[in-house]
Backbone bond lengths (Angstrom), bond angles and torsions (degrees), N, CA, C in turn:
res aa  C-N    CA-C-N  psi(-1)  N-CA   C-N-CA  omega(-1)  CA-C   N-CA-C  phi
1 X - - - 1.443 - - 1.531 108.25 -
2 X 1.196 114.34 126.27 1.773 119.63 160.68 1.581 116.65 -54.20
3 X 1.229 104.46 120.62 1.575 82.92 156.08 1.828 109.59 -113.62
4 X 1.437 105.58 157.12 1.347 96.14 167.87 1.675 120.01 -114.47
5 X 1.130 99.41 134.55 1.587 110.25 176.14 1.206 126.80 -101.98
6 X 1.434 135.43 -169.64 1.060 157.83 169.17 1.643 115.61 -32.55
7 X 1.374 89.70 -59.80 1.589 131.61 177.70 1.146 112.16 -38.80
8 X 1.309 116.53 -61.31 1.412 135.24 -164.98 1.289 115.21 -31.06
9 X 1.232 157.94 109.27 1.688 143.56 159.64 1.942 108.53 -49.91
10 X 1.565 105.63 -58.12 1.364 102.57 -159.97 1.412 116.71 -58.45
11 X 1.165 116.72 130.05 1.351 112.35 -174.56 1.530 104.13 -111.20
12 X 1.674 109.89 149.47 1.540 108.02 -179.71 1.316 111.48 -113.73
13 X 1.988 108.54 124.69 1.584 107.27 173.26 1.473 115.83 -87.83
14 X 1.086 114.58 152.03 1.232 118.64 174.65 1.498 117.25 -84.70
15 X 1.191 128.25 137.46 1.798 111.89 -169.30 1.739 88.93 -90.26
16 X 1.552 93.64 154.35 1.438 111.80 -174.86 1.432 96.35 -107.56
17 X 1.467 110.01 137.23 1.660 122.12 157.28 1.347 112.72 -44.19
18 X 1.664 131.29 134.40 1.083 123.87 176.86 1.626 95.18 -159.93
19 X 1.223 105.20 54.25 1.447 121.75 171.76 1.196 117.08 -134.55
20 X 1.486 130.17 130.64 1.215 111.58 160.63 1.701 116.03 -91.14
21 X 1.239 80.90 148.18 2.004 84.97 -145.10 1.987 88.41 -88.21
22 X 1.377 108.18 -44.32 1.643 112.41 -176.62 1.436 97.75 -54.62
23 X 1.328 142.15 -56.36 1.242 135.24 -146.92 2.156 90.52 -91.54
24 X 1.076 117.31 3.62 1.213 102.10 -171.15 1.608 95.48 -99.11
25 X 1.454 103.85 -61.07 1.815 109.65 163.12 1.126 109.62 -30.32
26 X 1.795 144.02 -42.76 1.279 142.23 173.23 1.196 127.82 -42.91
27 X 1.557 97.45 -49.23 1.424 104.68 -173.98 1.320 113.35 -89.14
28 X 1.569 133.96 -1.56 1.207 145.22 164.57 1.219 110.70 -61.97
29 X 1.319 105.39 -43.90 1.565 112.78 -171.82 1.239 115.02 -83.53
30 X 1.293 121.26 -38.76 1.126 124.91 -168.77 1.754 109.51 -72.30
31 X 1.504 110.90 -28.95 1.326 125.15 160.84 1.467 140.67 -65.03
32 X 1.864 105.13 -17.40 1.461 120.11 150.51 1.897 87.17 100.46
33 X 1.132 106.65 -7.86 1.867 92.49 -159.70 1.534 102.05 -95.09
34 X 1.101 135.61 138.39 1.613 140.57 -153.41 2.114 89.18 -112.71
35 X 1.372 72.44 154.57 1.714 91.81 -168.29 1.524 110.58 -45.52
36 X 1.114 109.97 -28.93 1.489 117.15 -161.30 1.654 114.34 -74.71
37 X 1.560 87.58 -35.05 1.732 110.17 179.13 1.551 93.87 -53.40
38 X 1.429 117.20 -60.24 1.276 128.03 -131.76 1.939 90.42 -80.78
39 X 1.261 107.16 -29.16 1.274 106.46 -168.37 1.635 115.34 -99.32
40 X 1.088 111.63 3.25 1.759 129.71 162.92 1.833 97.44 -72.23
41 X 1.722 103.25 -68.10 1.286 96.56 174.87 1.658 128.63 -38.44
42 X 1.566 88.27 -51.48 1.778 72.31 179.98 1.460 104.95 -83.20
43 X 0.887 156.50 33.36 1.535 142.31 163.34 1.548 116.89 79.03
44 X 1.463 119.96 31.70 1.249 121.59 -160.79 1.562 94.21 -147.31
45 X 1.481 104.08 151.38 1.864 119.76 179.97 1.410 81.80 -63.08
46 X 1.888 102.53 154.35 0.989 113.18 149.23 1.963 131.39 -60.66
47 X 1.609 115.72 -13.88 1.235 132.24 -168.75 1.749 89.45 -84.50
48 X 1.306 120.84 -41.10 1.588 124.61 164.60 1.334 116.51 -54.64
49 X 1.307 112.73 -77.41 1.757 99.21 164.54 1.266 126.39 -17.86
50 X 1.643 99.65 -66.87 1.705 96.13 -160.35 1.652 113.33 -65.30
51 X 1.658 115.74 -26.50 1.471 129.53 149.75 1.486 104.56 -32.46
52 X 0.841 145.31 -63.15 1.759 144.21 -123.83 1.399 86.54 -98.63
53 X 1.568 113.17 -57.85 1.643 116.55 -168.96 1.380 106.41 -39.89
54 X 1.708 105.66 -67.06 1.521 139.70 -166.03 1.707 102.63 -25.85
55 X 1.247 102.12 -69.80 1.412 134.53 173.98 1.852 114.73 -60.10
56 X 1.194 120.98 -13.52 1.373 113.11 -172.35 1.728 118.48 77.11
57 X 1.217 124.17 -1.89 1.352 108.56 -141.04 1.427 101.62 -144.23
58 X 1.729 108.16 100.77 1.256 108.97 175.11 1.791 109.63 -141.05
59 X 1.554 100.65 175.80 1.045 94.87 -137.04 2.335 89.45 -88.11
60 X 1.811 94.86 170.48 1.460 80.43 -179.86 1.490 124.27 -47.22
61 X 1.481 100.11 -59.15 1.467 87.37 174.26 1.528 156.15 -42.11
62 X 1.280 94.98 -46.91 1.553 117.24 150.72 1.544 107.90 -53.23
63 X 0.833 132.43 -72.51 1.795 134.48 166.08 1.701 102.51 -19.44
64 X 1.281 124.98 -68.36 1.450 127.42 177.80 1.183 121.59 -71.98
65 X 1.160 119.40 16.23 2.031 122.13 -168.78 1.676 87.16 -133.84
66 X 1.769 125.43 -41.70 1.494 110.13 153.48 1.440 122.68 -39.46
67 X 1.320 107.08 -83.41 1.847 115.12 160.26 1.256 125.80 -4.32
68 X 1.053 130.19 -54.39 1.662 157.09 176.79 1.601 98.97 -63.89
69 X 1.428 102.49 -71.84 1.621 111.17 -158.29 1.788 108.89 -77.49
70 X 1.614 111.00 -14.94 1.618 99.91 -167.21 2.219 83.40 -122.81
71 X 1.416 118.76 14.23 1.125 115.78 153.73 1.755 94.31 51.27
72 X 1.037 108.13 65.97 1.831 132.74 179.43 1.391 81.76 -93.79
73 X 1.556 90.14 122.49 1.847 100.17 152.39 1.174 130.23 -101.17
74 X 1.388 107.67 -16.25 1.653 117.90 171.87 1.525 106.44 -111.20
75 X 1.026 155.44 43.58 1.582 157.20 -168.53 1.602 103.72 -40.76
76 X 1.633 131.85 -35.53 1.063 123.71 -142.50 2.219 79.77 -101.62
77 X 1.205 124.45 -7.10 1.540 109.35 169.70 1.099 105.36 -105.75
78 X 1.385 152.56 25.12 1.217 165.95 144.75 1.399 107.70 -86.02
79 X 2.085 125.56 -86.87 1.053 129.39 170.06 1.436 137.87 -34.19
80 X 1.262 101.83 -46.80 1.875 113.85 -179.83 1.275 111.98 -143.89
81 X 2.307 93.42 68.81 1.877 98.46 178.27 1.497 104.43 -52.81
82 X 1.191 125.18 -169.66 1.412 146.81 138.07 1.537 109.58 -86.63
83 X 1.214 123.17 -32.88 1.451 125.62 -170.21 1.474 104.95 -142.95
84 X 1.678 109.39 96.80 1.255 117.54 167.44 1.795 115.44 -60.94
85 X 1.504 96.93 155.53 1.334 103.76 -170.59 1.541 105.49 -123.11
């Protein structure tokens, strides 16, 4: 087991939500395609998906393969709200 101390230099950030998660579920829906679809595409369980949403927090790529697949016209008030929902 690690322990961490005092000592340590590496420090761990926590990633911050920077999705708005309501307006992202919107456009899922409004697009007809169910989580599972969306998460075959990206290469991930659907139990991962629904993780990532839940949480706000996915990765760029995945961010740009959403974009693509749910045909986002504004990505940057979805991807990097100011005010998560």
């Amino acid at each position: 087991m690690m322990r961490v101390t005092s000592q340590d230099t590496t420090e761990r950030k926590e990633a911050v939500p920077i999705i708005d998660v309501n307006r992202l579920r919107g456009i899922i829906t409004e697009r007809g395609i169910s989580q599972r679809q969306l998460a075959n595409c990206l290469g991930i369980t659907e139990k991962t998906f629904c993780i990532k949403v839940e949480t706000g927090i996915l990765g760029t790529e995945e961010a740009e393969q959403l974009i693509q697949l749910l045909r986002i016209e504004n990505p940057a008030e979805i991807f990097f709200a100011k005010t998560v929902t």
